[in-house]
MIGUKE-187024 format. One record per residue (C-alpha): x, y, z. Coordinates in nm, 3 decimals. Layout:
N
+---------+---------+---------+
|       x |       y |       z |
+---------+---------+---------+
|       X |       Y |       Z |
...
+---------+---------+---------+
END
This chain:
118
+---------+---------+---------+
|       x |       y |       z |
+---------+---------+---------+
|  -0.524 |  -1.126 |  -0.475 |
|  -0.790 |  -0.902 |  -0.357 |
|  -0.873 |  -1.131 |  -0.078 |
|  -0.551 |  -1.014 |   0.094 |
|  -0.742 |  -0.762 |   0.180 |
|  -0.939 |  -0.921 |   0.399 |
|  -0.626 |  -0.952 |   0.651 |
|  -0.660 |  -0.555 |   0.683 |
|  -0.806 |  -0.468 |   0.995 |
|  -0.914 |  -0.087 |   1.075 |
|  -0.998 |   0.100 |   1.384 |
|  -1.225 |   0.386 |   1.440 |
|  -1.120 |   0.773 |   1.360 |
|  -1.168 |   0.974 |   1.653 |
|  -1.121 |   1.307 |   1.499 |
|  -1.280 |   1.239 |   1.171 |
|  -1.385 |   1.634 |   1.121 |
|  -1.000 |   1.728 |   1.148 |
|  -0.804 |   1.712 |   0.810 |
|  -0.439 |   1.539 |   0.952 |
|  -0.192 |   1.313 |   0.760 |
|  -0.088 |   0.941 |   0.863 |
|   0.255 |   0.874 |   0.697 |
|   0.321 |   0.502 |   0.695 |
|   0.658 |   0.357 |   0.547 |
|   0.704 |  -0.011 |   0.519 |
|   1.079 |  -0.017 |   0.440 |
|   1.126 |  -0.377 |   0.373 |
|   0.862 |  -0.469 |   0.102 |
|   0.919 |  -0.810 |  -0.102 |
|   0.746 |  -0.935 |  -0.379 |
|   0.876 |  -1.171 |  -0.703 |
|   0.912 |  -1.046 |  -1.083 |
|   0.661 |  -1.255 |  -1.237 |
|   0.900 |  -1.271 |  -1.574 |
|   1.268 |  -1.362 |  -1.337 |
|   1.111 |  -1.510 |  -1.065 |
|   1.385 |  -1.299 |  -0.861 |
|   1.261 |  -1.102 |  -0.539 |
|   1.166 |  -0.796 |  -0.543 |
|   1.274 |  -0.506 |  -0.277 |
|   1.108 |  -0.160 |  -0.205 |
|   0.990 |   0.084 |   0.031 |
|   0.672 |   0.172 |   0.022 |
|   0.535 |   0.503 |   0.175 |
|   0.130 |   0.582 |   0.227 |
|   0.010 |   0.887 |   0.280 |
|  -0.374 |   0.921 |   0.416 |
|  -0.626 |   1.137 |   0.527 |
|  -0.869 |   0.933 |   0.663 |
|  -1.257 |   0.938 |   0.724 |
|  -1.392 |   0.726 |   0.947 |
|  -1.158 |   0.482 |   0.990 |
|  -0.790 |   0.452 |   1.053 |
|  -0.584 |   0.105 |   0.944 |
|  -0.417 |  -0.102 |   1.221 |
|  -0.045 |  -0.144 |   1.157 |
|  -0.002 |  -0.502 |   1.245 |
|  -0.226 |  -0.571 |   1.016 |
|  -0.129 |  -0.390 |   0.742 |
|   0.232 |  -0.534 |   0.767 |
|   0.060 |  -0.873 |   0.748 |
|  -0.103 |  -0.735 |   0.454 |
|   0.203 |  -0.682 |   0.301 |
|   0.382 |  -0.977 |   0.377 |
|   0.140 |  -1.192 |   0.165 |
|   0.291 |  -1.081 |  -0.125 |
|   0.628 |  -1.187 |  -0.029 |
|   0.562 |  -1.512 |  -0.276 |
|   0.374 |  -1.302 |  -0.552 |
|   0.488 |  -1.283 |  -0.892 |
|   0.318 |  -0.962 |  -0.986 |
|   0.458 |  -0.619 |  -1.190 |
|   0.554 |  -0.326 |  -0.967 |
|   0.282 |  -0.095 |  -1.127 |
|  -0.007 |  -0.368 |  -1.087 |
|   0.147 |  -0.409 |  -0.701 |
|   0.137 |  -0.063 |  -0.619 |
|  -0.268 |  -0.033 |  -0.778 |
|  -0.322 |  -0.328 |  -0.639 |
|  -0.252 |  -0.187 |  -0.311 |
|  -0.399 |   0.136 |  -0.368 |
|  -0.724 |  -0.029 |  -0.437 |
|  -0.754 |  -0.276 |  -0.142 |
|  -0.701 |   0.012 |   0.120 |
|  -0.926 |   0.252 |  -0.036 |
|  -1.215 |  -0.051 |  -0.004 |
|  -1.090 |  -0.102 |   0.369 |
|  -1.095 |   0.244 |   0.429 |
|  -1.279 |   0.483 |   0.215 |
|  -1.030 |   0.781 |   0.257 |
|  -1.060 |   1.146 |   0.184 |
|  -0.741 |   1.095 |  -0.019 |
|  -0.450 |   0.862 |  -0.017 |
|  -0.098 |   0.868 |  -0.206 |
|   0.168 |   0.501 |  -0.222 |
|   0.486 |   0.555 |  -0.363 |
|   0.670 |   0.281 |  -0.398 |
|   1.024 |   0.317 |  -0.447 |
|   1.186 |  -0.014 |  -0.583 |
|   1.567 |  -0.110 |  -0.557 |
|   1.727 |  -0.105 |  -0.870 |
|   1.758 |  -0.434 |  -1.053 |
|   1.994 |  -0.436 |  -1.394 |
|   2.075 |  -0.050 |  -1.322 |
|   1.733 |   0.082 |  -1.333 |
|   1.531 |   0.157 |  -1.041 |
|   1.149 |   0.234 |  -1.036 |
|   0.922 |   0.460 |  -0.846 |
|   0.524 |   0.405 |  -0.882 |
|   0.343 |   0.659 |  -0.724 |
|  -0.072 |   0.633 |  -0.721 |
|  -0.309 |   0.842 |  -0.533 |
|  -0.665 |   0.827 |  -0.464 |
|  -0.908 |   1.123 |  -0.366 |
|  -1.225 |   1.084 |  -0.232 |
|  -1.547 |   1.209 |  -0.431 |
|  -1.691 |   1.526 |  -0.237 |
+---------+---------+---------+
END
C-alpha cells in the first residue's frame, strides 16, 4: 500500500549540483504470490541520482520489510516501489531491478526506471 511509504525517511543531499550514483541492493527481499500464497524471494538493486534528498537505509529496509506479508505480482511490486521512492524523493533519475528466484523453472527480472522532467 502506498502508505508504506510513509515509513521512508530521507536526509538532505549535500552535493546536490554533482551528478553521482547511490547503488543500493537489498539481497533478501520477500513478498507472497497473491495466486500460491507461497513467498516470494529477490534481490532488488536501486540505482539513483538524487536531487535534494538522499533516502536513509534503515528506513528503506523497513520499507521493504512491510511487504514481507503482501500478496502482490512481481511487476506491480517493483512499480509499486518505483513510485513510492520517486514521491519520497523526487530524483533526477532512478532504475530497480528486481531479480526474482526462480519458482517452477522460470525466474523473473523487472527492471523500471524513472527520469526526472528537466
Amino acid at each position: 500500500m502506498t502508505e508504506f511509504r510513509n515509513l521512508m525517511e530521507t536526509f538532505e543531499n549535500e552535493f546536490p549540483e554533482r551528478d553521482y550514483e547511490i547503488k543500493i541492493i537489498c539481497p533478501e527481499f520477500t513478498s507472497v504470490c497473491p495466486k500460491t500464497g507461497q513467498p516470494d524471494f529477490g534481490v532488488l538493486t536501486f540505482f539513483y541520482t538524487p536531487e535534494k534528498w538522499c533516502v536513509e537505509l534503515k528506513s528503506l529496509k523497513m520499507y521493504l520489510q512491510s511487504f514481507r506479508n503482501e500478496g502482490i505480482f512481481y511487476e506491480n511490486i517493483t512499480n509499486r516501489i518505483l513510485d513510492d521512492l520517486v514521491a519520497v524523493l523526487a530524483p533526477r533519475r532512478l532504475k530497480i531491478v528486481a531479480d526474482f528466484s526462480p519458482r517452477g523453472g522460470i525466474s523473473t527480472v523487472v527492471t523500471v526506471t524513472h527520469e526526472a522532467q528537466a
